[in-house]
C-alpha positions as CSV (number, residue, x, y, z in Angstrom):
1,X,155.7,275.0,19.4
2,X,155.9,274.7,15.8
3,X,154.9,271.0,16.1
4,X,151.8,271.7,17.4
5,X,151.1,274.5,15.1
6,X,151.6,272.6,12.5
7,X,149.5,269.7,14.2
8,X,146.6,272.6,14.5
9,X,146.7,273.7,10.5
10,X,146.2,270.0,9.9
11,X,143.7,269.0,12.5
12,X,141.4,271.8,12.7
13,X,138.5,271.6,10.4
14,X,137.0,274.9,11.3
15,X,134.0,273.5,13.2
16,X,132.9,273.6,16.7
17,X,130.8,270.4,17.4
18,X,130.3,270.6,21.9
19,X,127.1,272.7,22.1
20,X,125.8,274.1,25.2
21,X,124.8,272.1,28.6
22,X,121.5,272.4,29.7
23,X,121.0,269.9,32.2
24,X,123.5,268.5,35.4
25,X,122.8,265.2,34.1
26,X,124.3,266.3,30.4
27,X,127.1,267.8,32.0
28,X,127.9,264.2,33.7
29,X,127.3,262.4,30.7
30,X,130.1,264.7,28.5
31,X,132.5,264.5,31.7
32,X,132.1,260.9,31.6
33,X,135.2,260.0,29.2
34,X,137.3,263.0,30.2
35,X,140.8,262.3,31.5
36,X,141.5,264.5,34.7
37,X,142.7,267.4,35.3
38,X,145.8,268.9,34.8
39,X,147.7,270.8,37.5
40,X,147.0,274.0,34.9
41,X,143.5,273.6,34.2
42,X,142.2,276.1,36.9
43,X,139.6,278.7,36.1
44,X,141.7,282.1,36.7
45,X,139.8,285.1,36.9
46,X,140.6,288.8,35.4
47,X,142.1,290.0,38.4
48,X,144.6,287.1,38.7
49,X,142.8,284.8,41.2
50,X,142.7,281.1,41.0
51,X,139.6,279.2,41.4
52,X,141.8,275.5,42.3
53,X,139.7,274.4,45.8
54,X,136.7,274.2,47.1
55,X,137.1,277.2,49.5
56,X,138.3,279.8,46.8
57,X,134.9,278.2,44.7
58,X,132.9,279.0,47.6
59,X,134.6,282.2,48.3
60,X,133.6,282.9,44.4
61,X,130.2,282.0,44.9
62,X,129.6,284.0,48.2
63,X,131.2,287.1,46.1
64,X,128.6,286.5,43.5
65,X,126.1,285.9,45.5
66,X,126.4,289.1,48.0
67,X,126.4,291.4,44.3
68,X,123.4,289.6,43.2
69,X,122.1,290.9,46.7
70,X,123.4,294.2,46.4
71,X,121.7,294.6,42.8
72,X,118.2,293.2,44.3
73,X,118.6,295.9,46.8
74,X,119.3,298.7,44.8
75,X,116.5,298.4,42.8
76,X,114.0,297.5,45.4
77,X,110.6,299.5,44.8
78,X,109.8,299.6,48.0
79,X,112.4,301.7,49.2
């Protein structure tokens, strides 16, 4: 641990130089060169949960997407 501490107080130069994606095609380029992932690099969310296959993405995104749905109908004006 120290060793990479120490790595970090003489590598860091206080800059961040990735700025954000804004097109699929950007996102391909940048992921171009990068190595793959590790077993550890998983999104986990607050509540624990790891997003490491497809099914628990899609189970994510059908989460998401039935809030979103949830929201429109709350505020619908023609209730």
């Amino acid at each position: 641990m120290q060793s990479l501490q120490k790595f970090a107080e003489h590598s860091y130069t206080g800059t961040v130089t990735m700025s954000a994606v804004k097109t699929v095609g950007e996102l391909a380029e940048r992921l171009r060169s990068a190595g793959p992932p590790s077993e550890d690099d998983v999104t986990i969310l607050l509540d624990g949960r790891r997003i490491d296959s497809k099914e628990a993405a899609e189970q994510l995104l059908a989460e998401v997407d039935a809030i979103r749905t949830s929201r429109v109908a709350l505020n619908d004006p023609n209730k």
